[in-house]
Residue frames relative to the residue before (quaternion, step in Angstrom):
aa qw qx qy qz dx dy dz
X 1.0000 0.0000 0.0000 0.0000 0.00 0.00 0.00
X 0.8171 0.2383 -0.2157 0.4785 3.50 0.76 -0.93
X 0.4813 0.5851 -0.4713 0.4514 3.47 1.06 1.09
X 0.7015 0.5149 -0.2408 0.4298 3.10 1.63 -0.71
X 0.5402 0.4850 -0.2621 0.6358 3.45 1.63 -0.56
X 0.4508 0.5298 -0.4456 0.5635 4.02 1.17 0.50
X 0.8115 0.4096 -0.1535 0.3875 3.04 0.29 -1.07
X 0.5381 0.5486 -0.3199 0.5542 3.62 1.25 -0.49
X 0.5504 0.5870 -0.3351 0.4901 4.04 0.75 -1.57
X 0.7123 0.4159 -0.3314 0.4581 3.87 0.59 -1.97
X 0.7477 0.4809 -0.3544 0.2900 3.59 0.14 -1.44
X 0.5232 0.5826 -0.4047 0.4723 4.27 1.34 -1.16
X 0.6983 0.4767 -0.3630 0.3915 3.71 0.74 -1.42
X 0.4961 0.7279 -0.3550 0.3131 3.60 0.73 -0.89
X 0.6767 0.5840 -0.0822 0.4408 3.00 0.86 -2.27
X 0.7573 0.4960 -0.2051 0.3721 3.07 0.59 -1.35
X 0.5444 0.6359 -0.1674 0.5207 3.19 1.18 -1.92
X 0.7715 0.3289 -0.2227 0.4970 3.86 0.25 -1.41
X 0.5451 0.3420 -0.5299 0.5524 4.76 0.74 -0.18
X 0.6176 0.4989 -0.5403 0.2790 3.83 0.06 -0.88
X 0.7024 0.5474 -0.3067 0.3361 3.62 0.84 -0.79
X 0.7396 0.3860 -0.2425 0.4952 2.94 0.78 -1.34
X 0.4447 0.4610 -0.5121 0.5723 4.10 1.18 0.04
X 0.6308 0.5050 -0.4379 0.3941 3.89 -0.01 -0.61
X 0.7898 0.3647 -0.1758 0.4608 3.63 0.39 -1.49
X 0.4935 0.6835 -0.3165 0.4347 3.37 1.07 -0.45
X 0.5636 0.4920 -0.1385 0.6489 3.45 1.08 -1.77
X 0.9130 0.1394 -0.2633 0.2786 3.67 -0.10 -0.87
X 0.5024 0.5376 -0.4802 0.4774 3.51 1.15 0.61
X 0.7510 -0.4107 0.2092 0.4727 3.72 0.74 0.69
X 0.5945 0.6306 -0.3374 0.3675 3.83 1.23 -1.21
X 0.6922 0.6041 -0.3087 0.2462 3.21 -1.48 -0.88
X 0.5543 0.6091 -0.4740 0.3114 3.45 0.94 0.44
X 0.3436 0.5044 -0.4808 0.6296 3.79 1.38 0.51
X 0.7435 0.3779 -0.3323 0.4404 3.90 0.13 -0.67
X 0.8972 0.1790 -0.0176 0.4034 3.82 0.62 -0.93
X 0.5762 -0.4366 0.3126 0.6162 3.83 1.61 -0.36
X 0.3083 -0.6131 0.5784 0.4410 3.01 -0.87 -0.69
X 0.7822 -0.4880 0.2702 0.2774 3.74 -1.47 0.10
X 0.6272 0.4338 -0.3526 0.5423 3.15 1.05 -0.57
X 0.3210 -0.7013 0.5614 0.3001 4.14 0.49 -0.62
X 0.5570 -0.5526 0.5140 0.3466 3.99 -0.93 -0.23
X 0.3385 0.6834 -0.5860 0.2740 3.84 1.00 0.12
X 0.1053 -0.7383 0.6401 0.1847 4.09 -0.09 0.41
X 0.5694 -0.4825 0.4902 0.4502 3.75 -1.60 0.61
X 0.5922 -0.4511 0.5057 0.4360 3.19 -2.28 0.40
X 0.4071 -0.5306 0.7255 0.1621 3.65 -1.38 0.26
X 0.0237 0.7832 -0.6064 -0.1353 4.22 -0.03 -0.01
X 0.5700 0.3803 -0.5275 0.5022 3.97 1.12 -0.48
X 0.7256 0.3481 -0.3663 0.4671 4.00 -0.40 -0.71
X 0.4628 0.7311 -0.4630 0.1924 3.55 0.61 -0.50
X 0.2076 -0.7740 0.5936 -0.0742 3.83 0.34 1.68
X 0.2353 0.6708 -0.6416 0.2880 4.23 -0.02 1.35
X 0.0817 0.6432 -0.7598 -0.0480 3.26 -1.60 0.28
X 0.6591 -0.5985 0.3223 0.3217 3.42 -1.59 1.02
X 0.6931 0.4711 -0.3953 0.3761 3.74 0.92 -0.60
X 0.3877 0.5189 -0.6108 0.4552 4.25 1.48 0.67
X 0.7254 -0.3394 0.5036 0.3241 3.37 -2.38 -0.18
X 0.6945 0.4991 -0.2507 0.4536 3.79 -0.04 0.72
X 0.1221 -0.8224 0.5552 0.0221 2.84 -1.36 0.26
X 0.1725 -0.7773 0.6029 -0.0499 3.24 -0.74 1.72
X 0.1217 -0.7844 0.6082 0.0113 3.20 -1.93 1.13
X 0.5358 0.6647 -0.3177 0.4124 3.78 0.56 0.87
X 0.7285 -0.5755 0.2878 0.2351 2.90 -1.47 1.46
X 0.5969 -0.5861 0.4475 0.3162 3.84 -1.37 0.63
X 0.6035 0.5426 -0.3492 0.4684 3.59 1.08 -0.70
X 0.8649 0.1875 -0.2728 0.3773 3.76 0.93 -0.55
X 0.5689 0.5108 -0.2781 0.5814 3.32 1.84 -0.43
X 0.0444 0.9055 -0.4214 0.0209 3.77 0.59 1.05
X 0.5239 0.6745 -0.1418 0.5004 3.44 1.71 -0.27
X 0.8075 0.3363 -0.0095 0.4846 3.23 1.01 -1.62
X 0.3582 -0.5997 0.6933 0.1772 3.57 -1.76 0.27
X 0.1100 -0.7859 0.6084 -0.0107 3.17 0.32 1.26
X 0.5460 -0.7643 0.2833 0.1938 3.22 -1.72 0.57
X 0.6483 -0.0193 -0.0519 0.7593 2.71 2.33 0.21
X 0.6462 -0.6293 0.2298 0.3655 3.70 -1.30 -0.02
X 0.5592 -0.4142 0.2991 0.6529 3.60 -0.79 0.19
X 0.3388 -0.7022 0.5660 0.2679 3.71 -1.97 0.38
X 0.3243 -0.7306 0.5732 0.1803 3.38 -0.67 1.75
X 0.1289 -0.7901 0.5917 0.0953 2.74 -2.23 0.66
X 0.5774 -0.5855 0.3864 0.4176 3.66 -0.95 0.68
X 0.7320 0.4552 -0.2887 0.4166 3.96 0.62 0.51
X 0.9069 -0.1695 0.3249 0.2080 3.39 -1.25 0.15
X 0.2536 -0.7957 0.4865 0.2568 3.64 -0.17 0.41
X 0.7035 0.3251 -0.3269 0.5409 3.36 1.71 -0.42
X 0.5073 0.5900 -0.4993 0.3812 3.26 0.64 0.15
X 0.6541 0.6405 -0.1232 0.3831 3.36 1.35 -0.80
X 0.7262 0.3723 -0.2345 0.5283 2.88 1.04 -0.88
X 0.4566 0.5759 -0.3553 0.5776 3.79 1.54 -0.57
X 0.6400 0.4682 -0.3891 0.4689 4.15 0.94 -0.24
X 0.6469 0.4419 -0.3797 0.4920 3.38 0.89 -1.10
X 0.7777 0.3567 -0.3019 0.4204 3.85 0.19 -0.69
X 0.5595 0.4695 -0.5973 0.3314 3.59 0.64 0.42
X 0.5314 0.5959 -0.4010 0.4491 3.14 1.54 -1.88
X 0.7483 0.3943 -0.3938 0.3598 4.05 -0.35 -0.96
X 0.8255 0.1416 -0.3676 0.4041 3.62 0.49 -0.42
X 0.3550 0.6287 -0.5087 0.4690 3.53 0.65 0.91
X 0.6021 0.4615 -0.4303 0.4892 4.18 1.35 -0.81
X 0.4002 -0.4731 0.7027 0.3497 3.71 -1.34 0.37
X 0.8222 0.3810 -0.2064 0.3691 3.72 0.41 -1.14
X 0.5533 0.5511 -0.3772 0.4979 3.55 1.11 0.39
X 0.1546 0.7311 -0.6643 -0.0168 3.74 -1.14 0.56
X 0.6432 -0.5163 0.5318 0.1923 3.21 -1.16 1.59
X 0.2852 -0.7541 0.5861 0.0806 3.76 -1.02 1.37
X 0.5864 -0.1626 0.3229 0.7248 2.97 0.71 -2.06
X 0.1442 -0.6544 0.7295 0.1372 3.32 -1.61 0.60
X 0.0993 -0.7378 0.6663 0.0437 3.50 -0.62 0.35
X 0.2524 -0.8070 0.5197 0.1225 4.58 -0.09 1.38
X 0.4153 0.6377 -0.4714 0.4457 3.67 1.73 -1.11
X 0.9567 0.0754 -0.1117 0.2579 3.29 -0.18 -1.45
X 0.3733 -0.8195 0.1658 0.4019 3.00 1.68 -0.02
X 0.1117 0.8301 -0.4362 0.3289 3.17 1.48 1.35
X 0.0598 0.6772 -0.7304 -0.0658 4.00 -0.82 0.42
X 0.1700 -0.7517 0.6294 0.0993 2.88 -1.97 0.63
X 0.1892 -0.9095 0.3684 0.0369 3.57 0.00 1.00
X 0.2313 0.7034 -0.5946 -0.3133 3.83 -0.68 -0.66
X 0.1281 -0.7002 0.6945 0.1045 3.41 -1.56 0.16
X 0.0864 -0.7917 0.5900 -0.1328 2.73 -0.86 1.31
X 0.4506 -0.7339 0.4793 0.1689 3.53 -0.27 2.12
X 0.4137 -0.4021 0.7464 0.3318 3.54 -2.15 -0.04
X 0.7663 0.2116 -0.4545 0.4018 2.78 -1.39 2.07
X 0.7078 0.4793 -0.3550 0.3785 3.21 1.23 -1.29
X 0.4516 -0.6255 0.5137 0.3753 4.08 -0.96 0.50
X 0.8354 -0.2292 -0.0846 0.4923 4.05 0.80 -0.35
X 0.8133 -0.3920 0.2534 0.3473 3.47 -1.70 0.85
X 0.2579 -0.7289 0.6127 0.1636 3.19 -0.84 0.51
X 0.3211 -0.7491 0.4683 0.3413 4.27 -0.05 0.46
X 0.0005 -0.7398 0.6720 0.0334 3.59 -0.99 0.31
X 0.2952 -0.7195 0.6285 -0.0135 3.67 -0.77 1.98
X 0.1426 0.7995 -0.5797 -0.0656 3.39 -0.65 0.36
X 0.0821 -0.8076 0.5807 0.0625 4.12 -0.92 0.70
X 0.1123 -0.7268 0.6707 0.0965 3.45 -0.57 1.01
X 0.1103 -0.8105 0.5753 -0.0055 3.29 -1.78 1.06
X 0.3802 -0.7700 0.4073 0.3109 3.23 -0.72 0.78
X 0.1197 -0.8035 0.5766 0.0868 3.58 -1.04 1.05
X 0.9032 0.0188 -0.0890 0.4195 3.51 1.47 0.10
X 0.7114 -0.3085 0.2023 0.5982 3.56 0.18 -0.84
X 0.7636 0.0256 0.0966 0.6379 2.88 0.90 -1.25
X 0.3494 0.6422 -0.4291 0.5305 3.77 1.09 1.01
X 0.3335 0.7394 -0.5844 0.0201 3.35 -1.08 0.11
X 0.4068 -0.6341 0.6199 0.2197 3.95 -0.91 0.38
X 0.0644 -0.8315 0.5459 0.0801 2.68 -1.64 0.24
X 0.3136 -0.7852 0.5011 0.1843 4.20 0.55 1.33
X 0.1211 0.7802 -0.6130 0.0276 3.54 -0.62 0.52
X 0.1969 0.7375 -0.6448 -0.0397 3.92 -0.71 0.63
X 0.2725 -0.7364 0.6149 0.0731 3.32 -1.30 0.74
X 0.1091 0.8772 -0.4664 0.0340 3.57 -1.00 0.87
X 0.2137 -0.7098 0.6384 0.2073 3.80 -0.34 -0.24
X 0.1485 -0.8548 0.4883 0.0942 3.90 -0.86 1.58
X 0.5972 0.4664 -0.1292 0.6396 2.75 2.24 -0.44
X 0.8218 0.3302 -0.1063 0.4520 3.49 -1.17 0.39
X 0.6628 -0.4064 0.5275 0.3424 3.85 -1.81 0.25
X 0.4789 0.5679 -0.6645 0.0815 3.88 -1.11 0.54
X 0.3987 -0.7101 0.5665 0.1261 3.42 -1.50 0.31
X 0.7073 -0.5080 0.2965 0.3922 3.28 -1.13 1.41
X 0.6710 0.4416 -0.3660 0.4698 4.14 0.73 -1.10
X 0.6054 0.5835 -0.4095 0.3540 3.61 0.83 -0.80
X 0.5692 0.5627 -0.2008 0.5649 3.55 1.17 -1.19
X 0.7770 0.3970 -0.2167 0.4380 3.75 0.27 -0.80
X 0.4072 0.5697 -0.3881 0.5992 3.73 1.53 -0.46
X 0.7970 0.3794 -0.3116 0.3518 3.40 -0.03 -1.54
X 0.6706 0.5266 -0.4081 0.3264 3.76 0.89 -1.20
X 0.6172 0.6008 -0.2442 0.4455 3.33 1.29 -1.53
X 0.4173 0.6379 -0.4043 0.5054 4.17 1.13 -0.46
X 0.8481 0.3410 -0.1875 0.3596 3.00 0.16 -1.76
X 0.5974 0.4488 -0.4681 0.4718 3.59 0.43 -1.15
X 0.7714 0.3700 -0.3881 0.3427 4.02 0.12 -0.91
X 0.5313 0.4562 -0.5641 0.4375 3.54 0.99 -0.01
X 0.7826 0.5082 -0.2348 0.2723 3.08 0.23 -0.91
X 0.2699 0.5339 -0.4360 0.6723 3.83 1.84 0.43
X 0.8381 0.4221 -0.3300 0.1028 3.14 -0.46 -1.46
X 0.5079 0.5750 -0.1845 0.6143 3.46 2.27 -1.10
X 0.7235 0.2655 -0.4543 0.4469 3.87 0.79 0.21
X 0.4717 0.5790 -0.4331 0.5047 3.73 1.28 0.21
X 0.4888 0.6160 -0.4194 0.4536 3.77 0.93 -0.31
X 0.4149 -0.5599 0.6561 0.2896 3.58 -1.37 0.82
């Protein structure tokens, strides 16, 4: 009896032992996106004209009435002494330079980036949308909202993070 319940235990592991593989190789020969999602996920980009926010949600939102027409942002877009391209060539070094940042969508037409970052400790990413606009020659804004679609965060947690970036991102145009 307990040789036969040996043999049953070996033959389930087998089974098991032999889908894990073929789910592995499956997954890594390109397939498997009926089994697991696909790669991109369904997270769509921020929209900032339709963008429908008010300060008392999870998040934080920085950007001008003329383009955030929908929303009660928590303050105004943050202007800068440079370039809209030069800017926007800042936001995408700073993002692929984070270990903890991963590029969503980037859209160059409108200069619009979509980002998550996802801290050490936190359990999931929180998205950060950012749109840089040109207000002059050498002027440019910059729309930033920060959220979390998944999971518990708070409106300061979201403002820490926006208020990170904007000062990292001074600090890399003070660089020689």
């Amino acid at each position: 009896m307990l040789e036969r319940f040996r043999s049953l235990v070996i033959a389930v592991s087998l089974i098991v032992v032999m889908a894990g593989l073929a789910a592995f190789f499956l997954t890594q020969m390109g397939g498997g996106s009926k089994l697991f999602g696909e790669k991109q996920g369904s997270l769509s980009p921020t929209d900032f004209e339709t963008l429908a926010y008010t300060p008392d949600k999870a998040g934080y939102l920085l950007c001008s009435p003329s383009l955030c027409k929908n929303a009660e942002a928590d303050g105004n877009s943050e202007l800068f002494d440079i370039s809209a391209r030069r800017l926007t060539q800042l936001v995408a070094d700073f993002a692929d330079q984070m270990p903890t940042v991963k590029t969503i969508k980037v859209d160059l037409a409108n200069s619009q980036f979509d980002f998550t970052e996802r801290l050490p400790g936190q359990s999931y990413p929180s998205v950060v949308s950012v749109r840089v606009v040109k207000t002059g020659q050498l002027s440019s804004a910059m729309a930033i909202y920060s959220y979390q679609p998944v999971g518990k965060s708070t409106s300061k947690d979201h403002e820490e993070r926006v208020e990170r970036w904007i000062h990292q991102l001074r600090s890399r145009l003070e660089k020689p």
